[in-house]
MOPAC internal coordinates of N, CA, C and O (Angstrom, degrees):
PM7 1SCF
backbone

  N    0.0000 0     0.00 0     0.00 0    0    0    0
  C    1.4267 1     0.00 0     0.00 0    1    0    0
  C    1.5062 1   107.75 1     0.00 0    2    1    0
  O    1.2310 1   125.73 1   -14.51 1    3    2    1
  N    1.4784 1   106.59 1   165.49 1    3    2    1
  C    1.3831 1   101.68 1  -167.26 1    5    3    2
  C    1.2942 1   119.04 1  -128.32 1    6    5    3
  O    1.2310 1   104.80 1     6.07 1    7    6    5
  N    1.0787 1   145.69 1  -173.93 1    7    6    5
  C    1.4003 1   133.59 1   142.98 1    9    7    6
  C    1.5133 1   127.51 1   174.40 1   10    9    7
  O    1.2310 1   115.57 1   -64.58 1   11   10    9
  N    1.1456 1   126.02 1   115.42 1   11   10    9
  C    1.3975 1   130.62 1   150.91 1   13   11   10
  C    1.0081 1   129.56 1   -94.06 1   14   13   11
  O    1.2310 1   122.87 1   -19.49 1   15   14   13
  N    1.6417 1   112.10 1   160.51 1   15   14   13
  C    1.6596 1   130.24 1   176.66 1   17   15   14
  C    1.7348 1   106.79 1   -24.51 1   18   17   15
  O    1.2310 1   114.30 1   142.03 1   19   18   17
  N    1.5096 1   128.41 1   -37.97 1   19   18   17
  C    1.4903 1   128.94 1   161.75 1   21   19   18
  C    1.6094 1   118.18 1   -98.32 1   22   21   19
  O    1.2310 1   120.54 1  -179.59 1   23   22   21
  N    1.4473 1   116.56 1     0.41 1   23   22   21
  C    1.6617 1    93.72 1  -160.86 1   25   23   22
  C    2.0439 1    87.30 1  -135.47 1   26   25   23
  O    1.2310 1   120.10 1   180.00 1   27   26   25
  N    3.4135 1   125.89 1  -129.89 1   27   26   25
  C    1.3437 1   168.54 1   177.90 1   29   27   26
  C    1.1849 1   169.74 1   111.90 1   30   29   27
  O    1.2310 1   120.10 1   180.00 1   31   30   29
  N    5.0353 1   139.65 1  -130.78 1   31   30   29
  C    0.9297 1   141.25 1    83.42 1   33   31   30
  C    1.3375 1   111.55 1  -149.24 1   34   33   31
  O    1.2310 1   109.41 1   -21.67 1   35   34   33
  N    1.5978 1   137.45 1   158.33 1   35   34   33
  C    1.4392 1   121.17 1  -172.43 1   37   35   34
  C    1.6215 1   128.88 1  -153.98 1   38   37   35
  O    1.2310 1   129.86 1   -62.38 1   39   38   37
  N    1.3803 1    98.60 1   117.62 1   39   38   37
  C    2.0594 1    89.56 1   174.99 1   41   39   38
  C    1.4088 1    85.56 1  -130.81 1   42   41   39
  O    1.2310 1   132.27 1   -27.55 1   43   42   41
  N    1.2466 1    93.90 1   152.45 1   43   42   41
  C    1.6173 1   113.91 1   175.54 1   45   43   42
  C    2.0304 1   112.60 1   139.99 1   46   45   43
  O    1.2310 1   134.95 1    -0.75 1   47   46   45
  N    1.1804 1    88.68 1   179.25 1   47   46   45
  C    1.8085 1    92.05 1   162.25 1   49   47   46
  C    1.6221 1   108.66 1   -88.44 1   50   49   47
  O    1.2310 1   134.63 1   -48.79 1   51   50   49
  N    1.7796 1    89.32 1   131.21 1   51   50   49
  C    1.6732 1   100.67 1   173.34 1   53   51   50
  C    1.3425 1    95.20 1   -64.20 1   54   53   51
  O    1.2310 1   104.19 1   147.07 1   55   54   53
  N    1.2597 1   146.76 1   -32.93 1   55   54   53
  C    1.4666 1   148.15 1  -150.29 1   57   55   54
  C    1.2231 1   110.68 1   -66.33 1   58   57   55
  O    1.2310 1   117.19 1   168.47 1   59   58   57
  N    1.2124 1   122.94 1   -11.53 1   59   58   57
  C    1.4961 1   131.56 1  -119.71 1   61   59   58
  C    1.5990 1    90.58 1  -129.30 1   62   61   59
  O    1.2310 1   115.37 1   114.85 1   63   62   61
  N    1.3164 1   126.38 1   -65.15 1   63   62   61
  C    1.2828 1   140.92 1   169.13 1   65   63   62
  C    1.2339 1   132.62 1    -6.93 1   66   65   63
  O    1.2310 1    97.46 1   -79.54 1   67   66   65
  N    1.4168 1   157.72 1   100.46 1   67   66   65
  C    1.5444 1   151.68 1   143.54 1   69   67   66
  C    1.5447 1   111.41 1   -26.13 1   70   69   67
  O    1.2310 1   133.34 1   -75.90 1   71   70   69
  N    1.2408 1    91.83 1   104.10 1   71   70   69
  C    1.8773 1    88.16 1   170.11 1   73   71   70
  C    1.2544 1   139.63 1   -36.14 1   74   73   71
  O    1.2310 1   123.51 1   151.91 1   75   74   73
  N    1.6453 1   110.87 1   -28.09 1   75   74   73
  C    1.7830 1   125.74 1   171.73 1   77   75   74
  C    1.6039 1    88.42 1   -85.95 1   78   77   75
  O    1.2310 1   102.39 1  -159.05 1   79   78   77
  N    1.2031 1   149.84 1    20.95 1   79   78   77
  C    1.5339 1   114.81 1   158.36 1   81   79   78
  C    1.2760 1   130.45 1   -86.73 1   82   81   79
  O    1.2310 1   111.83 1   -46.21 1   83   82   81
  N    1.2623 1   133.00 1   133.79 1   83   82   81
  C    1.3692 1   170.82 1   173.66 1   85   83   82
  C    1.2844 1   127.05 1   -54.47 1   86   85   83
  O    1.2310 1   122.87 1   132.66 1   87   86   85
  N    1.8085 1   112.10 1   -47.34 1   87   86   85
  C    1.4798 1    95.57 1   176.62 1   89   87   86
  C    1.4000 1    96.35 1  -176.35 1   90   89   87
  O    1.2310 1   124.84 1   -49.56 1   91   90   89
  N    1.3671 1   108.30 1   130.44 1   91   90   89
  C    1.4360 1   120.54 1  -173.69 1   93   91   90
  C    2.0524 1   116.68 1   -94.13 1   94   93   91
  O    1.2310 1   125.14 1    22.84 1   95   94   93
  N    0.9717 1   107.73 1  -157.16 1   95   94   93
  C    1.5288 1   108.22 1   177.10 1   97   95   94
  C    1.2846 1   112.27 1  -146.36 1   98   97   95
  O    1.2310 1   103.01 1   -38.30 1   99   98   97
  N    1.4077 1   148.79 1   141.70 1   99   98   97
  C    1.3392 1   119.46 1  -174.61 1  101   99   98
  C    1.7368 1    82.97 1  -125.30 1  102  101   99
  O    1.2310 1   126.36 1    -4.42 1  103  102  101
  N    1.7658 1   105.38 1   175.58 1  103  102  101
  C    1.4642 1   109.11 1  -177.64 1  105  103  102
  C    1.5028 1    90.95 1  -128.47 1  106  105  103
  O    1.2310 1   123.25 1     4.76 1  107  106  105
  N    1.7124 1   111.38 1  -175.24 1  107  106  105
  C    1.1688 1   100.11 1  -163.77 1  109  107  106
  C    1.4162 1   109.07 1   -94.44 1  110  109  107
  O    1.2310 1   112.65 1  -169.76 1  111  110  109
  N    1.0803 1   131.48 1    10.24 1  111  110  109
  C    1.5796 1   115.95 1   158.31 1  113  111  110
  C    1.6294 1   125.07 1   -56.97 1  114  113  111
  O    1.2310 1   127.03 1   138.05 1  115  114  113
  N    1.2585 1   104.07 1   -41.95 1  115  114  113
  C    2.1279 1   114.09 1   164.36 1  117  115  114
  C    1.2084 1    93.23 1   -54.68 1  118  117  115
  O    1.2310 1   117.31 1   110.47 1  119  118  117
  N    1.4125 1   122.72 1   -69.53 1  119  118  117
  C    1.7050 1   119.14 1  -162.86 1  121  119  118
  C    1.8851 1    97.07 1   -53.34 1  122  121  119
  O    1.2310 1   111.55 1   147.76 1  123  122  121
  N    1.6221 1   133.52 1   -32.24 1  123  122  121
  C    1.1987 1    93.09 1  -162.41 1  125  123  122
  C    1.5248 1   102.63 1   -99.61 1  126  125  123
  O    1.2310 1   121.53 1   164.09 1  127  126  125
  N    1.6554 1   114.67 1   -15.91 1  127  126  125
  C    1.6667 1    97.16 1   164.19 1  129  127  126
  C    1.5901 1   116.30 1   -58.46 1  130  129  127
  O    1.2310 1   131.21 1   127.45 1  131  130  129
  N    1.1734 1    95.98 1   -52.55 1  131  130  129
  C    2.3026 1    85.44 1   179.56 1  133  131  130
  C    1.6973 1   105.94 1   -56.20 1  134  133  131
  O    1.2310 1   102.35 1  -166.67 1  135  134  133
  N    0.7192 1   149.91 1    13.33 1  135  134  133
  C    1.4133 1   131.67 1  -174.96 1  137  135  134
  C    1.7079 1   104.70 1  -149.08 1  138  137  135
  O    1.2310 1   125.66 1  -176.90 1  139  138  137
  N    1.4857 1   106.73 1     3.10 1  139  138  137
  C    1.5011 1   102.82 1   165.21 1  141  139  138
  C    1.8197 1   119.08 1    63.93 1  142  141  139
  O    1.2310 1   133.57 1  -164.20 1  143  142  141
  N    1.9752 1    91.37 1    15.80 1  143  142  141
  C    1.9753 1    73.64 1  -169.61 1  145  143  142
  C    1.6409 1    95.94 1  -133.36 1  146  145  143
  O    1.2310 1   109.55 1   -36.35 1  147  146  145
  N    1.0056 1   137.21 1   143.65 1  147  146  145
  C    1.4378 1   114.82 1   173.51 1  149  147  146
  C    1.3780 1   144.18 1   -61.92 1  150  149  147
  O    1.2310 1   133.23 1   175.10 1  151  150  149
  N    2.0784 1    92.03 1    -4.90 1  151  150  149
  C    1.5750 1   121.90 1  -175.29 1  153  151  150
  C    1.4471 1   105.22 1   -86.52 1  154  153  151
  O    1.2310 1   119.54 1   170.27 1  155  154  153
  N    1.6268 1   118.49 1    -9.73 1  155  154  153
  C    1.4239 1   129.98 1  -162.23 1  157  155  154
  C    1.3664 1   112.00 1    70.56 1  158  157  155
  O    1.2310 1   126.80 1    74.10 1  159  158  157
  N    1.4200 1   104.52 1  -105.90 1  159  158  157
  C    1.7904 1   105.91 1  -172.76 1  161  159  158
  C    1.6375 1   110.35 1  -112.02 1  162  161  159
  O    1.2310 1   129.64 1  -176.69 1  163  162  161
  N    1.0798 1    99.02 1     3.31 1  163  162  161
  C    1.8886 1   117.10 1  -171.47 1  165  163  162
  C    1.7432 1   107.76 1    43.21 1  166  165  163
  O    1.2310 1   128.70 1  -152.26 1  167  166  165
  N    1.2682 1   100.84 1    27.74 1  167  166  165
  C    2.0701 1    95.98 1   176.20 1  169  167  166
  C    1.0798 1   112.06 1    97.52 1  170  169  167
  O    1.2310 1   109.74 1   170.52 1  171  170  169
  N    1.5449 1   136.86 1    -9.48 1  171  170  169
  C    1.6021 1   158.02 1   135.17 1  173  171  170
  C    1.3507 1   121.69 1   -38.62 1  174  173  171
  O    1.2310 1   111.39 1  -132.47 1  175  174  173
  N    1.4642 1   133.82 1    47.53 1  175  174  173
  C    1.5127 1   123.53 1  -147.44 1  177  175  174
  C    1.7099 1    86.92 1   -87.97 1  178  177  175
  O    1.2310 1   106.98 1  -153.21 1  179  178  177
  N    1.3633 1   141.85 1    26.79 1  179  178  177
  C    1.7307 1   133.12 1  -149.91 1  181  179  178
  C    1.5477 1    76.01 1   -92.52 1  182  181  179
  O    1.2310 1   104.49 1   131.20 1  183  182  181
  N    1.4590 1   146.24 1   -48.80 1  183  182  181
  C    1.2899 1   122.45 1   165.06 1  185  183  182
  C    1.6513 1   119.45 1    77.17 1  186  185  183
  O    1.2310 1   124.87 1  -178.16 1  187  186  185
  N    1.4366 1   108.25 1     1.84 1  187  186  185
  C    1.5070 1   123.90 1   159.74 1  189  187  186
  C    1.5471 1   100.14 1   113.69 1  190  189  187
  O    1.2310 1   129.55 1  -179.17 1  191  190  189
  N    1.7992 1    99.21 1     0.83 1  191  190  189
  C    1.8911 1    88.77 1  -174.65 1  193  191  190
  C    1.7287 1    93.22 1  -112.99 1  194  193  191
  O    1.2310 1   125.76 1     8.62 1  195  194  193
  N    1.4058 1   106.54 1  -171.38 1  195  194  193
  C    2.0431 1    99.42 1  -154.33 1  197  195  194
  C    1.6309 1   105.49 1   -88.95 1  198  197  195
  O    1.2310 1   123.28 1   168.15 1  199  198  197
  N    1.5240 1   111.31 1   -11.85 1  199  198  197
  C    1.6287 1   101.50 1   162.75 1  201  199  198
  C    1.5190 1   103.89 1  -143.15 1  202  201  199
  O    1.2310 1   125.19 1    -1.68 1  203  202  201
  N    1.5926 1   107.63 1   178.32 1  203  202  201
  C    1.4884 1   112.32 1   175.22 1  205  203  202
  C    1.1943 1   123.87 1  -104.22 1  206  205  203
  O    1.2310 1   122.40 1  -127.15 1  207  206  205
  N    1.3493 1   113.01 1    52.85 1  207  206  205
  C    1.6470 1   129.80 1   161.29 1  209  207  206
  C    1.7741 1    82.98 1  -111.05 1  210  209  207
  O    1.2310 1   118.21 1   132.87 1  211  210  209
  N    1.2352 1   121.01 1   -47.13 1  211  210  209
  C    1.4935 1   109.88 1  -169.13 1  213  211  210
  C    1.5645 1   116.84 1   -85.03 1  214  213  211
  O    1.2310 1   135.23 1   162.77 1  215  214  213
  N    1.6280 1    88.13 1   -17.23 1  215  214  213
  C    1.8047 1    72.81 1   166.62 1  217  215  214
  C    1.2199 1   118.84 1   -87.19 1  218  217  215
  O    1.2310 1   129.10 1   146.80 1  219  218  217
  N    1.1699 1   100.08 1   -33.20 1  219  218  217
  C    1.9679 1   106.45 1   179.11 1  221  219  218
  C    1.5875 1    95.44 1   -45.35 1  222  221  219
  O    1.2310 1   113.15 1   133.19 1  223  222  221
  N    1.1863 1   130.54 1   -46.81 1  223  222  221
  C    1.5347 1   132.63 1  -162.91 1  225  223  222
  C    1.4770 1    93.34 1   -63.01 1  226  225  223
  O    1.2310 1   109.38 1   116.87 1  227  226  225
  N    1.0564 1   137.52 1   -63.13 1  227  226  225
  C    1.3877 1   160.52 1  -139.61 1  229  227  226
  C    1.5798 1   101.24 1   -84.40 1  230  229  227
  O    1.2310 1   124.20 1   149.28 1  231  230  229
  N    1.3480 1   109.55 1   -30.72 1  231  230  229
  C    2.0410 1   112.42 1   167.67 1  233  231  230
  C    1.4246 1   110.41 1   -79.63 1  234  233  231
  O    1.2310 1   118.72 1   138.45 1  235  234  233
  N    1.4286 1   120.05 1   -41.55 1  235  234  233
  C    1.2894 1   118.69 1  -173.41 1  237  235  234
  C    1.5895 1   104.68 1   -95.78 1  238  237  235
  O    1.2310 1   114.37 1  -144.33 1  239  238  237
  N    1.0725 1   128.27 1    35.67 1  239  238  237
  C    1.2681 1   115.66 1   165.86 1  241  239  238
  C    1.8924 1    99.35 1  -131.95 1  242  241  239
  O    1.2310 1   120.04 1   157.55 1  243  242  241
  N    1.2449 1   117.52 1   -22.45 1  243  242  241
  C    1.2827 1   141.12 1   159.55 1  245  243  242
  C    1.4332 1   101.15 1   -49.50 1  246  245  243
  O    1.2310 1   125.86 1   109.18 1  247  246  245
  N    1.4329 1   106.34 1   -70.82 1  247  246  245
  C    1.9958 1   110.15 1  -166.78 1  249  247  246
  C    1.7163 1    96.50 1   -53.68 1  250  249  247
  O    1.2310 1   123.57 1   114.39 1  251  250  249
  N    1.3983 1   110.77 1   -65.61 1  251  250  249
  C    1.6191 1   112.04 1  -159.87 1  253  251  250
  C    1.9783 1    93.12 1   -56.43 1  254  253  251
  O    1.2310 1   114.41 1   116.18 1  255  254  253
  N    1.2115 1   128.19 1   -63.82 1  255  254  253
  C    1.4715 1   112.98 1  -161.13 1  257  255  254
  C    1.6997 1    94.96 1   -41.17 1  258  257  255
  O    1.2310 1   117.80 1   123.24 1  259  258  257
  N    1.3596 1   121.80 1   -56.76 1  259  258  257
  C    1.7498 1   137.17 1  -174.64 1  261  259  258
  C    1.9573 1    92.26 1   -27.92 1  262  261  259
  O    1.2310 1   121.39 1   138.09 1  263  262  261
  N    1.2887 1   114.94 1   -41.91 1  263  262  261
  C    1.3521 1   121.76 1  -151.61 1  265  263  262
  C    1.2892 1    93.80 1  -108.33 1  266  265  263
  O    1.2310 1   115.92 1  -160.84 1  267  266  265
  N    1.2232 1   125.34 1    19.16 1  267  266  265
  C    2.0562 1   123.76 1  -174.22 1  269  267  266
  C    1.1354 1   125.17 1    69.60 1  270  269  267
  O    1.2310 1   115.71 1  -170.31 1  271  270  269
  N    1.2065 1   125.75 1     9.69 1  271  270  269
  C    1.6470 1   133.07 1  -143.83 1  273  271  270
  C    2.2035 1    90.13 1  -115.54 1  274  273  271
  O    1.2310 1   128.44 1  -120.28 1  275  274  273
  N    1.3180 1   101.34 1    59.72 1  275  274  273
  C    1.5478 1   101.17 1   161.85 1  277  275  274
  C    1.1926 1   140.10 1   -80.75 1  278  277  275
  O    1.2310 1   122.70 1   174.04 1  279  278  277
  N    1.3973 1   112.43 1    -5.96 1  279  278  277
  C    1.6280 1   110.60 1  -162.12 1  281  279  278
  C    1.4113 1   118.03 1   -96.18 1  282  281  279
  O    1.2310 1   127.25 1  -157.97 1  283  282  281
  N    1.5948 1   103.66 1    22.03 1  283  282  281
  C    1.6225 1   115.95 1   171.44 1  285  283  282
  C    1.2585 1   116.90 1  -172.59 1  286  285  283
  O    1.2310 1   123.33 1    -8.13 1  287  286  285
  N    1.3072 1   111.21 1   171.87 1  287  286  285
  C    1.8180 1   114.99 1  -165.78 1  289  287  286
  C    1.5643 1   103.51 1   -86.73 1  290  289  287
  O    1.2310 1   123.87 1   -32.77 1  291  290  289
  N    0.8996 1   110.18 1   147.23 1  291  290  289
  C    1.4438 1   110.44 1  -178.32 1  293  291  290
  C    1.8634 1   116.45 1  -119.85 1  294  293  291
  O    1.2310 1   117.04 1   -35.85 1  295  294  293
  N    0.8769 1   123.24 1   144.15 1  295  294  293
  C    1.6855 1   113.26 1  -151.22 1  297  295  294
  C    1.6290 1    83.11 1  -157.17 1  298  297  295
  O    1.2310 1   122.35 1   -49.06 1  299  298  297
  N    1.7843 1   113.11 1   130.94 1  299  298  297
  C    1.1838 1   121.30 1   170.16 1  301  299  298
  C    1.3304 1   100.52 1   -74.03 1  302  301  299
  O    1.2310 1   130.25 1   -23.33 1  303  302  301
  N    1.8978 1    97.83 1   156.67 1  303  302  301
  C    1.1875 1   106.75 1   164.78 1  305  303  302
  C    1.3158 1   130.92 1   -85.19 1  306  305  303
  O    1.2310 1   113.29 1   -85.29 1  307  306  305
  N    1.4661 1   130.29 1    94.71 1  307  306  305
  C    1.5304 1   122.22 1  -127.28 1  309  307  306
  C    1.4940 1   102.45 1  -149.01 1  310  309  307
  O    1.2310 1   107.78 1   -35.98 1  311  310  309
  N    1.2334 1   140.42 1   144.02 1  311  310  309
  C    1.6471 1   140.29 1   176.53 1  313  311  310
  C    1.7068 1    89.70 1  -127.44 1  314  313  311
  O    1.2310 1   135.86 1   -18.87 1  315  314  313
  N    1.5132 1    86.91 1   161.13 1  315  314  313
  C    1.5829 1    97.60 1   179.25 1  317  315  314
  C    1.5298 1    98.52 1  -164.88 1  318  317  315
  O    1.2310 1   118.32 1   -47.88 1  319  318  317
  N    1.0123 1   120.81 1   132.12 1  319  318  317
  C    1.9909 1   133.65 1   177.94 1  321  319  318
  C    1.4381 1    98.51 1   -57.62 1  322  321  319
  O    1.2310 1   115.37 1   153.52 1  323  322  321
  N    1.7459 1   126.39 1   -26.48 1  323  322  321
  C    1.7341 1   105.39 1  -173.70 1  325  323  322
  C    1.7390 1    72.77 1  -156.63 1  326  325  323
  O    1.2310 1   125.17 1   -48.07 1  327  326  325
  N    1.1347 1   107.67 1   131.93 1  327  326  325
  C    1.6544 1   147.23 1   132.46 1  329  327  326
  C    1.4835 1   128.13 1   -37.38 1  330  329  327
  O    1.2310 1   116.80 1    -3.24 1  331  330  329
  N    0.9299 1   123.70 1   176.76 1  331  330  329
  C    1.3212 1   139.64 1  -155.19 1  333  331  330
  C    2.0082 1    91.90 1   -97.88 1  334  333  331
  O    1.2310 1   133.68 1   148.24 1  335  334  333
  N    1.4363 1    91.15 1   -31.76 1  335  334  333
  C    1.8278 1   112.18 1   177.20 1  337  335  334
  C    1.1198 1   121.07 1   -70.89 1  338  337  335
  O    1.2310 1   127.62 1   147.35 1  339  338  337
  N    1.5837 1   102.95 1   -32.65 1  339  338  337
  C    1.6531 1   113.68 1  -147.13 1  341  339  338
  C    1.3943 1   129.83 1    98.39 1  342  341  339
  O    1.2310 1   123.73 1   161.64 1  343  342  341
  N    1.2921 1   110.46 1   -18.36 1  343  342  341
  C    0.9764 1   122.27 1   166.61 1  345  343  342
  C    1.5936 1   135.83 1   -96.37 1  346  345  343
  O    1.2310 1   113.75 1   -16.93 1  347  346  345
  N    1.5119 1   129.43 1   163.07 1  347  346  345
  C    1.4867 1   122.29 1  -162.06 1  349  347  346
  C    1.0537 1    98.22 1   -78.50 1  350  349  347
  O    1.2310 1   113.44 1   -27.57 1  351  350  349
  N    1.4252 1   130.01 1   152.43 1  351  350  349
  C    1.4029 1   145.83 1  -171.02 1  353  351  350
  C    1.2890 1    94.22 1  -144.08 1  354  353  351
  O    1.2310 1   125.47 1   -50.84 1  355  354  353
  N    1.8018 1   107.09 1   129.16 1  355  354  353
  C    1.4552 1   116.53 1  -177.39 1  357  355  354
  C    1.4774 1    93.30 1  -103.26 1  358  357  355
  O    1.2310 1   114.46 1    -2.02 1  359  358  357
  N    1.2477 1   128.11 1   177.98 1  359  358  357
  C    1.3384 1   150.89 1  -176.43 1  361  359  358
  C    1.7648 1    97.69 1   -88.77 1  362  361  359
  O    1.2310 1   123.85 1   111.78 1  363  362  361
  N    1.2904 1   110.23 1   -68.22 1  363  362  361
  C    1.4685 1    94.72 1   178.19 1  365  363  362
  C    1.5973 1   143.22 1   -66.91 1  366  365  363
  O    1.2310 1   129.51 1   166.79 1  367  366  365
  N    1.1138 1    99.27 1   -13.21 1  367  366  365
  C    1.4825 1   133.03 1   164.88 1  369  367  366
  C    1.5218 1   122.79 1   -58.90 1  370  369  367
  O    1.2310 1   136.17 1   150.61 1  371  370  369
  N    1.5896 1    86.31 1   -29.39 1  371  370  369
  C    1.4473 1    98.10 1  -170.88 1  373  371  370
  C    2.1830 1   105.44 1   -90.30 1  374  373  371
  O    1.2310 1   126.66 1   138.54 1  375  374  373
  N    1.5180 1   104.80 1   -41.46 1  375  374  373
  C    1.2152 1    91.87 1  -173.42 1  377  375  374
  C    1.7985 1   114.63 1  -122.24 1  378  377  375
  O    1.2310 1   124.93 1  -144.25 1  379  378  377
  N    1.7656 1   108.14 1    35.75 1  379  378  377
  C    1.6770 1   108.50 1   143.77 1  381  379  378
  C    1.3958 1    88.33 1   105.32 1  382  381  379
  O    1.2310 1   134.86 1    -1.91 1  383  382  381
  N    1.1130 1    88.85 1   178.09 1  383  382  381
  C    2.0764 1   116.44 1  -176.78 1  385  383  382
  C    1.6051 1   110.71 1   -78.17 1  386  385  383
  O    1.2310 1   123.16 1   149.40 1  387  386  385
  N    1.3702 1   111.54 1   -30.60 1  387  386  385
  C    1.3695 1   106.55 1  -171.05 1  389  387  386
  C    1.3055 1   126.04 1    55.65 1  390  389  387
  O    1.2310 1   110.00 1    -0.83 1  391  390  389
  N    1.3612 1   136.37 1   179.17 1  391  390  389
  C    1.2914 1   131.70 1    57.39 1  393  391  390
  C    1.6503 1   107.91 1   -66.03 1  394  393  391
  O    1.2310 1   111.60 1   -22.14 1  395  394  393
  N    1.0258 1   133.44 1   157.86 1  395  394  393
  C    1.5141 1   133.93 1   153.16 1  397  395  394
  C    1.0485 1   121.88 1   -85.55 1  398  397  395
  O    1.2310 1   111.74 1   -38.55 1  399  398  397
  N    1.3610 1   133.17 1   141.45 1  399  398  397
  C    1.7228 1   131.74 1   149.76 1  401  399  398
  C    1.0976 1   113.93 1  -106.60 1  402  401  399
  O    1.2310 1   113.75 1   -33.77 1  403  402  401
  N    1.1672 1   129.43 1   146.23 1  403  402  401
  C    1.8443 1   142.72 1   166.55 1  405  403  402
  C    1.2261 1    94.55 1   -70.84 1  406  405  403
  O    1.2310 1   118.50 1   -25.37 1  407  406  405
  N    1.4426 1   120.46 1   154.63 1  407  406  405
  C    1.8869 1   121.37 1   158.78 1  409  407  406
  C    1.5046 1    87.56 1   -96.33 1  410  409  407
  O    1.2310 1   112.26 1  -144.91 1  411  410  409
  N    1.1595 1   132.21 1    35.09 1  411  410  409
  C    1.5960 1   105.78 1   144.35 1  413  411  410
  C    1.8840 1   108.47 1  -129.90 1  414  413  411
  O    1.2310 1   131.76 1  -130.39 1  415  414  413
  N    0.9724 1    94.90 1    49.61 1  415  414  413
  C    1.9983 1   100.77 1  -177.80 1  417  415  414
  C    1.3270 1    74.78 1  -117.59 1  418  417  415
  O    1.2310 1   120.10 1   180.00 1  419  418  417

């Protein structure tokens, strides 16, 4: 997951973090507390919004606030053959030029 000051997933200590980092990873223990199941989301990322480019957005911006991490949008790193548009949506397209940082560098 990714995220900048405009655009991003997360377990760990917020404490812990470099202030320039960019984009975390989450595993499936976050995915199975947010989703209440031990399967997590079972491949269903729609997450209460109308597709799963937006729900995927909508988990990883959920986990990082869960983890203190407010001061930007967070957007999975995610491709999909049709969009919210209709159109193909690449993964990198979606969250900028970067450079990236890990919050664990």
């Amino acid at each position: 997951m990714s995220g900048s000051p405009d655009s991003g997933g997360v377990d760990g200590d917020a404490g812990t973090a470099p202030t320039h980092f960019s984009f975390f990873y989450t595993g499936l223990d976050a995915l199975r507390r947010l989703s209440g199941s031990p399967n997590g989301f079972g491949g269903d990322l729609r997450f209460g919004m109308p597709t799963g480019i937006e729900g995927a957005d909508k988990i990883c911006q959920t986990i990082a606030e869960g983890e203190g991490f407010t001061d930007r949008t967070w957007r999975a790193f995610l491709s999909a053959l049709q969009g919210p548009d209709g159109q193909r949506v690449d993964a990198i397209g979606r969250i900028g030029e970067g450079p990236w940082y890990d919050r664990s560098a």
